[in-house]
FINUTI-878514 format. One record per residue (C-alpha): residue in three letters; x, y, z. Coordinates in steps of 0.25 Angstrom, whole numbers, plus 5000, padded with zeros to 4 digits. Layout:
SITE   r    x    y    z
SITE ALA    X    Y    Z
...
// end
This chain:
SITE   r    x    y    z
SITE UNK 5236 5179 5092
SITE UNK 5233 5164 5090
SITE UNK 5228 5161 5076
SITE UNK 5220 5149 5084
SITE UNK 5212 5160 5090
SITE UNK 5207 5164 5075
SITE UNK 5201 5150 5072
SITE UNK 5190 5151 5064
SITE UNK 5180 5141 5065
SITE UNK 5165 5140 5066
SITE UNK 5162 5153 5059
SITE UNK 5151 5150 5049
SITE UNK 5155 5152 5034
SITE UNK 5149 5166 5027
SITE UNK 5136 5163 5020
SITE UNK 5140 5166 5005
SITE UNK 5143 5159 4992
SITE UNK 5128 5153 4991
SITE UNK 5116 5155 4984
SITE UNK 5105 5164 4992
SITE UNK 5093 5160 4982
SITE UNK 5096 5148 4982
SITE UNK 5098 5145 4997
SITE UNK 5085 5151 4999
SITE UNK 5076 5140 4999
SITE UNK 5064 5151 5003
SITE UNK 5067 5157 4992
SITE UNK 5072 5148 4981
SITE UNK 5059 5140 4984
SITE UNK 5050 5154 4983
SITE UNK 5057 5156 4969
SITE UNK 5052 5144 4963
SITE UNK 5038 5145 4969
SITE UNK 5033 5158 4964
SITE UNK 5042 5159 4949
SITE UNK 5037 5152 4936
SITE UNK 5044 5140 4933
SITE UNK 5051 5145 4921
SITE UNK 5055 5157 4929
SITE UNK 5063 5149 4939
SITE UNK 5076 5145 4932
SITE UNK 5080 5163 4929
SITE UNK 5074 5166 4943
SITE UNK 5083 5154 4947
SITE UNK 5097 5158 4940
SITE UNK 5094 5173 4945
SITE UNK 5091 5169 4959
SITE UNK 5102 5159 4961
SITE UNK 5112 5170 4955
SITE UNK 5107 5181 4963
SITE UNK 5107 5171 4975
SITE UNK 5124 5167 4972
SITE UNK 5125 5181 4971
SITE UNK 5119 5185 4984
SITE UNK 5126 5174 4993
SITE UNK 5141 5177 4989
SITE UNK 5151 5184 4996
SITE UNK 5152 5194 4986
SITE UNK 5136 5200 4988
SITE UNK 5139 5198 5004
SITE UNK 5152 5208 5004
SITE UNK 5144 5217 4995
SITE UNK 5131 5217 5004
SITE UNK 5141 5220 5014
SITE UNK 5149 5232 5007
SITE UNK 5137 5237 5004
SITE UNK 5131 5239 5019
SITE UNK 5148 5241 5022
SITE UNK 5147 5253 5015
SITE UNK 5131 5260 5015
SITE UNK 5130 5271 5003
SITE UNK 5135 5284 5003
SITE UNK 5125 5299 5002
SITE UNK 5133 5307 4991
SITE UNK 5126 5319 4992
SITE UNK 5135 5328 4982
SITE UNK 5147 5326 4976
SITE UNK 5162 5332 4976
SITE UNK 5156 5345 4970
SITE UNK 5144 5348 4979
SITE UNK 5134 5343 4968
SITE UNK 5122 5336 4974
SITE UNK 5122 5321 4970
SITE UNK 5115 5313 4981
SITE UNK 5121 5298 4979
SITE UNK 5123 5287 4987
SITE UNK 5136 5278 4985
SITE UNK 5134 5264 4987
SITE UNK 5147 5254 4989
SITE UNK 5148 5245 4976
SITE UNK 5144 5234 4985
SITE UNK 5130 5239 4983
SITE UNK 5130 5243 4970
SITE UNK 5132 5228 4968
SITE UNK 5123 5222 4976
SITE UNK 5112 5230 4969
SITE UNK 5118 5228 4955
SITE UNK 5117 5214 4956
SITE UNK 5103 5214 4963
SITE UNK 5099 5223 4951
SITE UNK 5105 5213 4942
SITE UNK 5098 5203 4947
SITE UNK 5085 5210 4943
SITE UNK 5081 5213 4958
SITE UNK 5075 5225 4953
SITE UNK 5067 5217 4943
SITE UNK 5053 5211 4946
SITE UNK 5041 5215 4938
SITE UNK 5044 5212 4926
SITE UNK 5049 5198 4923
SITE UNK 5041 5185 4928
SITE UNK 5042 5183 4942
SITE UNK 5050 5195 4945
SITE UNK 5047 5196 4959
SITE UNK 5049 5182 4964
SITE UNK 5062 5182 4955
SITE UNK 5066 5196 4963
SITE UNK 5061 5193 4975
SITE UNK 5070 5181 4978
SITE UNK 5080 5189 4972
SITE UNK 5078 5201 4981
SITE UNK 5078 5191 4991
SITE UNK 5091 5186 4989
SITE UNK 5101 5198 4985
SITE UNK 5096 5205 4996
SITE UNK 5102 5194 5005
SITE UNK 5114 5200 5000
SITE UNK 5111 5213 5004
SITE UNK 5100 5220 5008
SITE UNK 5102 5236 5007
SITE UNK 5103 5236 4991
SITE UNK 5089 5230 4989
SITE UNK 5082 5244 4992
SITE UNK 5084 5249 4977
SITE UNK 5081 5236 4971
SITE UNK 5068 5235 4978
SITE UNK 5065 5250 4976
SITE UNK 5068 5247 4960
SITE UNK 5062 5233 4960
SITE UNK 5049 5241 4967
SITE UNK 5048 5254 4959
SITE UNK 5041 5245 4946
SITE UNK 5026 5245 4950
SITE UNK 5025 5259 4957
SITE UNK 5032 5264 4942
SITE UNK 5022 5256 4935
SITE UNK 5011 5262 4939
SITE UNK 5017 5274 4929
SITE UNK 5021 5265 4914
SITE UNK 5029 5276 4908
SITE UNK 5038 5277 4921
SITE UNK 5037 5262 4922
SITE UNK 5041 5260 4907
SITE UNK 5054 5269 4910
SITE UNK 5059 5265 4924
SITE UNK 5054 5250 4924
SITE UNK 5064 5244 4916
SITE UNK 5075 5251 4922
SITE UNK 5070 5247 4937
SITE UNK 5069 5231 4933
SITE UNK 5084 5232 4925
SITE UNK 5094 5222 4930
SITE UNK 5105 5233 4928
SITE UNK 5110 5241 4940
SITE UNK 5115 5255 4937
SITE UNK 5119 5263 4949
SITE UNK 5123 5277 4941
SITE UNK 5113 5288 4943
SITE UNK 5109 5292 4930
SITE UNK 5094 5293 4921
SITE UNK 5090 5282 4922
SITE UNK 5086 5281 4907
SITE UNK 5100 5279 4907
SITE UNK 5099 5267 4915
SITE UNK 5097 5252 4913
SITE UNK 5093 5249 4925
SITE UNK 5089 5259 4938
SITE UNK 5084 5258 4953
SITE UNK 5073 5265 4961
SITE UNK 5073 5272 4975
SITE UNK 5060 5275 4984
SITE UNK 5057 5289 4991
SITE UNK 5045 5288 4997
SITE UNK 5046 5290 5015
SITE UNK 5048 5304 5019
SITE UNK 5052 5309 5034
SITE UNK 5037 5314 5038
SITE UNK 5031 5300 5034
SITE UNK 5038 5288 5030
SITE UNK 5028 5277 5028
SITE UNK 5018 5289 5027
SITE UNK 5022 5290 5013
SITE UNK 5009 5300 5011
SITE UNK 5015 5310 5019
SITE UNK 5027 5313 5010
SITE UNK 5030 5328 5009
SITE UNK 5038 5326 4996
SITE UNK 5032 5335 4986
SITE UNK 5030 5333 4970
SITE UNK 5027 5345 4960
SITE UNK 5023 5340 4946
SITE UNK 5031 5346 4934
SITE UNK 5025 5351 4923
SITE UNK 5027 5336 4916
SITE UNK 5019 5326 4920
SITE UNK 5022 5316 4930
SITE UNK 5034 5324 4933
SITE UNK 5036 5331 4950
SITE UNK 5046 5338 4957
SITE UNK 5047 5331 4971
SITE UNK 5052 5339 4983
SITE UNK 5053 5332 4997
SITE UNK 5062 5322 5005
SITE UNK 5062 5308 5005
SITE UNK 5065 5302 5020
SITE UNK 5069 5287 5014
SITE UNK 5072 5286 4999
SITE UNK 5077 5272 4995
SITE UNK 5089 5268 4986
SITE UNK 5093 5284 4983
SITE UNK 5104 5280 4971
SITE UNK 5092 5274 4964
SITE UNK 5087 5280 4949
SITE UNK 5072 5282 4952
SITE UNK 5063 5283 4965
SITE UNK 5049 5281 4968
SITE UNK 5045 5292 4979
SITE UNK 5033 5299 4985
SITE UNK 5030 5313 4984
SITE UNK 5017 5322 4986
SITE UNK 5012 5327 4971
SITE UNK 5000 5336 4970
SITE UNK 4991 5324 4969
SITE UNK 4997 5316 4983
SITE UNK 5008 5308 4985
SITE UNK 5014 5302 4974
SITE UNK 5024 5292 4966
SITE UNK 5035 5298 4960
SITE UNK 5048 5293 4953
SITE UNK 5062 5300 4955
SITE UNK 5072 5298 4946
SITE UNK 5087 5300 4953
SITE UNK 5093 5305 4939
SITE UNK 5083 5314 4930
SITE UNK 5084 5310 4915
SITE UNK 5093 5323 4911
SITE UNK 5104 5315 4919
SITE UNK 5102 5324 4931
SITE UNK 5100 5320 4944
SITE UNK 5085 5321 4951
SITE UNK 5085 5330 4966
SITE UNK 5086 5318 4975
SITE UNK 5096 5323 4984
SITE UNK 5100 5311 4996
SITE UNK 5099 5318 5010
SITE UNK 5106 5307 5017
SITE UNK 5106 5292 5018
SITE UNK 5098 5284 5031
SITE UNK 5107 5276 5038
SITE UNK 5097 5264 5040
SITE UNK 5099 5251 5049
SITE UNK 5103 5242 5038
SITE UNK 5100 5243 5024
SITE UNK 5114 5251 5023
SITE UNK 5118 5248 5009
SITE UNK 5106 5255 5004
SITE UNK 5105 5272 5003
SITE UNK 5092 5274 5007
SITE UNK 5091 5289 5009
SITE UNK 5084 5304 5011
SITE UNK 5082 5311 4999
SITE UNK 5077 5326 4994
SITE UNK 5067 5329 4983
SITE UNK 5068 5344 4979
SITE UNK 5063 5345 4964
SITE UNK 5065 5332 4962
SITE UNK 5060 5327 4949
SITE UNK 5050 5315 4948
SITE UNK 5040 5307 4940
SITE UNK 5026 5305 4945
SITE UNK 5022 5288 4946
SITE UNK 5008 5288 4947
SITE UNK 4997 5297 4952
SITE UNK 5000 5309 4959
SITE UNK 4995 5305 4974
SITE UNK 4995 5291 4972
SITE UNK 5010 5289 4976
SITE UNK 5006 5277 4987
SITE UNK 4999 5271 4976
SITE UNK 5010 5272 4966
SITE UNK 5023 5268 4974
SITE UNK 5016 5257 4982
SITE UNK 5019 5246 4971
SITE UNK 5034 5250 4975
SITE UNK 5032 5248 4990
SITE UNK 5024 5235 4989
SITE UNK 5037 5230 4981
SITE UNK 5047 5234 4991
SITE UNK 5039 5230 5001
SITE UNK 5039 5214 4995
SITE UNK 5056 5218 4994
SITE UNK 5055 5221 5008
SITE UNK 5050 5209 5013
SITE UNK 5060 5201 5003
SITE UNK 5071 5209 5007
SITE UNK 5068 5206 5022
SITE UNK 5068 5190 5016
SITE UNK 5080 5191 5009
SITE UNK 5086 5197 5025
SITE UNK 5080 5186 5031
SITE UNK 5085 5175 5022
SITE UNK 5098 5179 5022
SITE UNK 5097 5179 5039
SITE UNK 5093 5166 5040
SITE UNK 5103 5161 5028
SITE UNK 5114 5166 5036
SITE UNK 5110 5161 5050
SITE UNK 5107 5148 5044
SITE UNK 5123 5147 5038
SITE UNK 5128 5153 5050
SITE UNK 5120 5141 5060
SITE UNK 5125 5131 5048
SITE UNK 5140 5132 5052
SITE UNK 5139 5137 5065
SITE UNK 5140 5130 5076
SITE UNK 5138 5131 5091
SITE UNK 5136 5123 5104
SITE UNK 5141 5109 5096
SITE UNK 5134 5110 5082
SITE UNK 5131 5119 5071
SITE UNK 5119 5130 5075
SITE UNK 5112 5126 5064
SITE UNK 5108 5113 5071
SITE UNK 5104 5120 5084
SITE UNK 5090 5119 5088
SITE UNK 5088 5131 5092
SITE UNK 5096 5138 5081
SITE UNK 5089 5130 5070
SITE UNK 5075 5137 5076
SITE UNK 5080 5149 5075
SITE UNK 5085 5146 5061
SITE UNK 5075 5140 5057
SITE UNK 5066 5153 5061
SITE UNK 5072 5161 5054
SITE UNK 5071 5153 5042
SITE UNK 5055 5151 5042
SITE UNK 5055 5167 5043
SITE UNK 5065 5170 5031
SITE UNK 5057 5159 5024
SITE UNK 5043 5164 5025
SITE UNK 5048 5177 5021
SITE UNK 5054 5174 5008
SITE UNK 5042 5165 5005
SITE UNK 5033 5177 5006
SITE UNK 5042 5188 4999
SITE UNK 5043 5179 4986
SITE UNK 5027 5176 4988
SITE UNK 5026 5191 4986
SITE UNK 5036 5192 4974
SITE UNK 5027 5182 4969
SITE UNK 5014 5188 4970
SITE UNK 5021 5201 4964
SITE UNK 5025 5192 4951
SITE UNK 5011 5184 4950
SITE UNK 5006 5201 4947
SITE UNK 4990 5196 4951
SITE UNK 4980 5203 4959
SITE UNK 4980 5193 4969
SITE UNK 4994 5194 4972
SITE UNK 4993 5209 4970
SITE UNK 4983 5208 4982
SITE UNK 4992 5198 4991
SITE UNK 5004 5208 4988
SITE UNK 4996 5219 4993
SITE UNK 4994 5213 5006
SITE UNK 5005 5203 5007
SITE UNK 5018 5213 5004
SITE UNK 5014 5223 5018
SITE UNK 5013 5209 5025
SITE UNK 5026 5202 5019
SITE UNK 5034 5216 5021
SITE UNK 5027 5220 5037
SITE UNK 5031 5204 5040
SITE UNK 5044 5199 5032
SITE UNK 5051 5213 5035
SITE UNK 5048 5212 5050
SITE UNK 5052 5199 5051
SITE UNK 5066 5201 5046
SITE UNK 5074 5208 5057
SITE UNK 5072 5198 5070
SITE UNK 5074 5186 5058
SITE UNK 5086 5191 5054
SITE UNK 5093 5197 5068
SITE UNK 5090 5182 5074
SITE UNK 5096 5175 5061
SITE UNK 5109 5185 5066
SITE UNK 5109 5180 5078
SITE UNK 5109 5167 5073
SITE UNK 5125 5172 5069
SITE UNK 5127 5174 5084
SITE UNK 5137 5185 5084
SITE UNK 5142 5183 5071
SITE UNK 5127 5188 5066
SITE UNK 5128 5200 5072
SITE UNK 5143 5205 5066
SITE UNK 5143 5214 5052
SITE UNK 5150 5203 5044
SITE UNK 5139 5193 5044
SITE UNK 5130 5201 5038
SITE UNK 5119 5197 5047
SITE UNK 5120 5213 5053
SITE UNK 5117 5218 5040
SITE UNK 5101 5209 5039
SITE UNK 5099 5211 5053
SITE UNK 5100 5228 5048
SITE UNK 5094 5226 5033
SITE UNK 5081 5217 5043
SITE UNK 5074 5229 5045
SITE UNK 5071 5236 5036
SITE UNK 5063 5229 5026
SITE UNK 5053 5230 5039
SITE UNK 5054 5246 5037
SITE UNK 5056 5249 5022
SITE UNK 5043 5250 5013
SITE UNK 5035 5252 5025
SITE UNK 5036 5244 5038
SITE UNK 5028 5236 5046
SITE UNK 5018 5246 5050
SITE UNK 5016 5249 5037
SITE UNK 5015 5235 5032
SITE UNK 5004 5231 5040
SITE UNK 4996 5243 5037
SITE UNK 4998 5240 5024
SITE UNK 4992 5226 5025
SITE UNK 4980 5231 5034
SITE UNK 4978 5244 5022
SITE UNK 4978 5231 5010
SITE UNK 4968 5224 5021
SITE UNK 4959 5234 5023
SITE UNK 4959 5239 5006
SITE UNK 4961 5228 5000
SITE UNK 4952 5217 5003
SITE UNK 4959 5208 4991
SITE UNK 4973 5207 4999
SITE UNK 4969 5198 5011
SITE UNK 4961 5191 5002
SITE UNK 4975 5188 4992
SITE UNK 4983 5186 5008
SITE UNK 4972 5176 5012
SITE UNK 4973 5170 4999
SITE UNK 4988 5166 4998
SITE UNK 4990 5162 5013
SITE UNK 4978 5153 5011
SITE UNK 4983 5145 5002
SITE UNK 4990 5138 5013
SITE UNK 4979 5138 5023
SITE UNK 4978 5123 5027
SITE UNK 4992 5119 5025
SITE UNK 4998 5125 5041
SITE UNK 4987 5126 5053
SITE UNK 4996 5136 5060
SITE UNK 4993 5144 5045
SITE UNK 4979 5141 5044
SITE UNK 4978 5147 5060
SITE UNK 4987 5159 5055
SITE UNK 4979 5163 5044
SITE UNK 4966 5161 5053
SITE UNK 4972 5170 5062
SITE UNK 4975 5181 5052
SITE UNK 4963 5180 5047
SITE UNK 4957 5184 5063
SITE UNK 4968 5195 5063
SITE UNK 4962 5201 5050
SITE UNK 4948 5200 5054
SITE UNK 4950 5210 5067
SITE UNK 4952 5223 5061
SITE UNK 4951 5228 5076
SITE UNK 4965 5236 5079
SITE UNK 4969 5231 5063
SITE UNK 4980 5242 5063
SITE UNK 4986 5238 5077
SITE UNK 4985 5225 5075
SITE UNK 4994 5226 5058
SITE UNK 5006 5221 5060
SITE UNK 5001 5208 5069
SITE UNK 4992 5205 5057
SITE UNK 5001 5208 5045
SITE UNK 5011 5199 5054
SITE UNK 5000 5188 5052
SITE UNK 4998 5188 5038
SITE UNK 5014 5187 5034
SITE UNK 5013 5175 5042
SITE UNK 5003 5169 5037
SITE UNK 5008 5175 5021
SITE UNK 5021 5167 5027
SITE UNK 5015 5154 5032
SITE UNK 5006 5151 5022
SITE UNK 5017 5153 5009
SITE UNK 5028 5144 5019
SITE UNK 5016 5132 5021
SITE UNK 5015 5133 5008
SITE UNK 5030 5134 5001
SITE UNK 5038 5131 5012
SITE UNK 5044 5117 5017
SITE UNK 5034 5111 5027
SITE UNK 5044 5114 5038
SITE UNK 5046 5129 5035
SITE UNK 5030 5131 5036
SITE UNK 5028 5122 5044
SITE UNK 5038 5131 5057
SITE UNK 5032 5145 5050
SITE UNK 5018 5141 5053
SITE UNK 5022 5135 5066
SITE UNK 5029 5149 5070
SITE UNK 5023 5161 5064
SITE UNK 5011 5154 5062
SITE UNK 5007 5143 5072
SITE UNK 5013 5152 5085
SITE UNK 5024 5141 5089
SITE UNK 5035 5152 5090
SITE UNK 5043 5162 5099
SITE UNK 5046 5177 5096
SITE UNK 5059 5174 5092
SITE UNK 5067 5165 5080
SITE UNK 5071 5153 5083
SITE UNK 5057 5149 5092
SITE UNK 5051 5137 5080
SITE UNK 5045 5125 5088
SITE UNK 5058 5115 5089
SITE UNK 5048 5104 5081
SITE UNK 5050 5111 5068
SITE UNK 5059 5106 5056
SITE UNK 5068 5118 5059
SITE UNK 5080 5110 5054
SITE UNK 5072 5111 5039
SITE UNK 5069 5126 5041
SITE UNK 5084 5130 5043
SITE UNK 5089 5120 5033
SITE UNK 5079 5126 5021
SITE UNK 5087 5142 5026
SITE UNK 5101 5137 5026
SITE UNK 5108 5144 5014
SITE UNK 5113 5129 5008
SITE UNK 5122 5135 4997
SITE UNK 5119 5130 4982
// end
């Protein structure tokens, strides 16, 4: 065969060997907006480390072993003894040591933890996805255990550590360990309060004996879960550790893996309870209560997460247009592909601007912010979440064909895009969620009107927005019907209002012309021509530094 039939040429260069944090401009921007001055130069030279880390070649071919090779069930071992573990490839192992390392797990208790982890979060998980379900359940677990100080005093430390041990062993032995959660069953689901999992109390306090079956239980390797079982009392919080103190190990037997979508790196699994021993957290029959703290935090991990896909969708389409070329010129400096670029990068834009908003109103620790949390996280999570698979399937077809083969890893975000939506609730649930805090707790619109006025005046399309909203939550006729359409509403306007705000003119000035002002089609790529799209694509193109 001619060699001249294997000319390579105009194949754009892979996407490595450059900084992710600091190619964010979002991001970078969002960093120095909500840290404390002296805070910026160690969140800096963490960030920017992290960032080389997650844009070289080495992290791609581990995010791509990792998914090559999904965990393995182990349910016994050569001698028929029950072990229940799942093998992992080294290639995860790494990725999660290094996120651990990186102090991923570690938010609450060091000055602006959550912004620092958030942007961190947000730019690991861009080199895989699948690995940040244990970091998130670990990273989570802190306020549901602080509602018990003694069990906070012992696991705390141990959850917030920088050191990644995967051995299963007491974990007093441990410097550092992770945390699973059990709390879906196969009668409800979502319907957490119709869990048939049953807890009989020992004779020392705080002590059970849980038998039932957990239909989804995360991260199944990890030293701890949180789960949900039905004491005497009602339903309530319990902590399972996988290793008992003795050394031997707790009933947690894995009936099988799911074989999910995407998300293949991770084990998430079916698991039994029969005598399995537990400590109670909280009150008995105020397990909702108790374990809520968790799901509100993975909830925020949700929406960065579904950021961090859409980041890195819009980085790669955005290279790919840059040294691609068609029809006489390079794609990038096609009108019509520079709408649809530039579309995608208002939508990743606005949604890191709001994850790190959230991070920041969880360090600022107020009861204002508590209140905008409240209402702000079920609308970040319904919106963000849902907005990430049709943002990242139309950034692959911005690849063409090429998008759409295994070894541009665009198949791999389009898989992860999903599930973010489904995970700690999804959009059904989100937007009951925010009608519950509405019709309970007065105080939380007040805190949401609160932060989106403070750029009322500054866009008209805005102003009209948040008018309209305000119609929309006036009408309580059909409220329930009528959720998503509402909660859709208030993201936007949370959006618009922090972009007029922090974003370069141009950026707010095409959001509030589309999602807000009504000049847009129902696909990418529909901006009004008159725009500064060229700004917009050029602020998302992953320059490295």
């Amino acid at each position: 065969m001619a060699a001249t039939t294997h000319t390579v040429s105009n194949q754009v260069p892979p996407l490595v060997g450059y900084d992710v944090f600091a190619a964010d401009r979002a991001l970078t921007e969002a960093v120095e907006r909500h840290l404390a001055p002296e805070l910026l130069d160690g969140a800096w030279n963490e960030l920017t480390e992290l960032g080389r880390s997650a844009g070289s070649a080495q992290a791609r071919e581990w995010g791509a072993l990792a998914n090559e090779y999904p965990p393995k069930l182990r349910t016994h071992d050569r001698y028929g003894h029950r072990i229940d573990e799942v093998e992992f490839h080294p290639a995860y192992h790494r990725l999660l040591g290094h996120a651990v390392g990186a102090r991923l797990t570690d938010a609450w208790g060091r000055p602006g933890g959550h912004v620092r982890r958030a942007a961190g979060f947000l730019v690991w998980t861009q080199a895989e996805a699948g690995h940040g379900c244990p970091l998130s359940m670990t990273h989570a677990a802190v306020p549901a255990l602080r509602t018990d100080p003694v069990l906070a005093a012992e696991w705390e430390p141990r959850l917030t550590s920088s050191v990644y041990e995967r051995e299963l062993r007491p974990a007093a032995q441990k410097a550092g360990v992770l945390f699973g959660m059990g709390m879906t069953e196969k009668q409800g689901g979502t319907d957490v309060r119709s869990n048939t999992t049953r807890a009989e109390p020992l004779s020392a306090d705080g002590e059970y004996l849980l038998t039932g079956h957990k239909w989804f239980c995360s991260a199944p390797m990890s030293d701890g879960f949180l789960v949900l079982a039905q004491a005497p009392g009602g339903l309530t919080c319990f902590l399972l550790p996988r290793v008992l103190p003795d050394g031997t190990r707790n009933v947690f037997a894995i009936q099988r893996l799911k074989d999910k979508l995407g998300n293949r790196s991770n084990a998430s699994s079916e698991v039994e309870f029969d005598g399995t021993w537990a400590r109670r957290v909280g009150e008995e029959g105020r397990g909702v209560r108790t374990i809520i703290e968790m799901v509100a935090a993975s909830r925020l991990d949700c929406v960065t997460g579904s950021a961090a896909l859409m980041r890195q969708a819009v980085a790669q389409a955005v290279h790919h247009c840059t040294y691609r070329s068609a029809f006489g010129g390079v794609l990038i400096e096609k009108p019509l592909m520079r709408n649809v670029l530039a579309d995608l990068a208002l939508e990743s834009e606005a949604a890191t601007v709001l994850a790190l908003r959230l991070a920041a109103a969880y360090d600022a620790g107020t009861e204002a912010e508590a209140a905008f949390l409240r209402i702000a996280v079920p609308t970040a999570k319904y919106w963000v979440t849902k907005r990430c698979t049709p943002m990242v399937g139309e950034a692959l077809e911005c690849l063409g064909g090429n998008g759409y083969v295994e070894e541009s890893g665009m198949p791999r975000l389009l898989r992860e895009a999903p599930l973010n939506s489904i995970w700690e609730g999804s959009g059904n649930v989100q937007a009951l969620d925010v009608l519950r805090a509405l019709q309970r707790e007065p105080q939380v619109l007040n805190a949401f009107l609160q932060e989106v006025g403070r750029a009322r005046g500054a866009d008209h399309r805005l102003d009209g927005a948040i008018k309209g909203m305000l119609t929309e939550l006036a009408d309580l006729n059909g409220i329930e019907a009528r959720a998503r359409r509402l909660v859709e509403r208030m993201a936007l306007v949370l959006q618009g209002s922090l972009l007029v705000r922090w974003a370069p003119p141009e950026v707010a000035d095409a959001f509030c012309a589309s999602r807000l002002g009504g000049d847009w089609g129902a696909a990418f790529g529909t901006l009004p021509h008159s725009l500064d799209l060229a700004s917009i694509v050029e602020r998302a193109r992953p320059v490295a530094h």
